[in-house]
Residue, then its C-alpha position, 0 to 999 in steps of 0.5 A: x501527520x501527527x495522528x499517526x505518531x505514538x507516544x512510548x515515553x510514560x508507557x509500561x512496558x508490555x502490551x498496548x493497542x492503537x487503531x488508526x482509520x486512513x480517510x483520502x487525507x492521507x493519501x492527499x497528504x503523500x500526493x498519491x493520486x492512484x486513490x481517490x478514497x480509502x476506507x481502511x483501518x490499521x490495528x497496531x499492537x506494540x510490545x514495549x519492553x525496556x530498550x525495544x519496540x515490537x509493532x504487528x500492523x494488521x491492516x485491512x479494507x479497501x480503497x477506490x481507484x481507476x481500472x487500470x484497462x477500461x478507465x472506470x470505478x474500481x474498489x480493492x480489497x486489502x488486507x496484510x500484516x507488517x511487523x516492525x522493530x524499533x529499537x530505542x536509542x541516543x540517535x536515529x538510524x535507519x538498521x533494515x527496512x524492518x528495524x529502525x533506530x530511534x532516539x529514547x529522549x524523543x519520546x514518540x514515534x511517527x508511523x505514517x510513512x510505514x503505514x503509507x508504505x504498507x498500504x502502498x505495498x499491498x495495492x495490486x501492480x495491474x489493478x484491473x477489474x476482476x472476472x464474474x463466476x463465468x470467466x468474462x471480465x466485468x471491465x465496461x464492455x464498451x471500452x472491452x469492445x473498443x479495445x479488441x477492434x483496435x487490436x484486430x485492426x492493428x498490423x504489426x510494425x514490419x521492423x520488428x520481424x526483423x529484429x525478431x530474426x536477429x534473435x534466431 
């Protein structure tokens, strides 16, 4: 990953750009299997000043999975900002998830996992697809249709009525 390491040492203190496009070899390289493709572009602007970086991640595209409900194709957008610090030191350490403490002598710092985890953080919990203008989902209407037979079809487990009444 080491595309994703910045170089601080030799750099003028104030303002400087990277930008950074995420293809499916980065999700590949942190085995995450929910995506399948990714087109995303990460813009970061560091502020350098003497003994502390400050990094705004601006971070923007979409990435292909699964529907989470029907099985099928499904395209999320993302789009977010992250910050971090990074304060320059004689040893590494961990301050907050927001700081970090890096060794000054190292001269460079790697950014993938905070991207990952950016990224990551931005995905949707319940990725499912979204409904059209009408209110009707555009989830595969067989599978939509499979799902709500098995539902009326299915008789509630008797036990559970009478956990239910232990909650009375």
């Amino acid at each position: 990953m080491e595309k994703y390491q910045i170089q601080f040492s030799g750099l003028k203190p104030g303002t400087h750009s990277f930008d950074f496009k995420l293809d499916q070899s980065f999700f590949e390289h942190y085995h995450f299997t929910d995506i399948s493709g990714s087109d995303i572009m990460v813009h970061i602007e560091m502020e350098k000043e003497d003994r502390m970086i400050v990094l705004r991640f601006d971070i923007g595209g979409s990435v292909n999975s699964v529907c989470d409900r029907c099985g099928d194709p499904l395209v999320i957008r993302i789009n977010g900002q992250q910050s971090l610090v990074v304060k320059l030191s004689d040893h590494n350490e961990e301050e907050s998830e927001d700081v970090q403490i890096v060794k000054e002598s190292e001269g460079r710092f790697d950014l993938s996992q905070f991207i990952y985890e950016y990224v990551s953080l931005m995905l949707p919990v319940h990725r499912v697809h979204e409904d059209d203008g009408n209110g009707r989902s555009l989830c595969n209407p067989e599978v939509l249709e499979k799902l709500e037979k098995l539902k009326e079809s299915h008789a509630p487990d008797p036990r559970w009525e009478v956990l239910k009444k232990l909650k009375e």
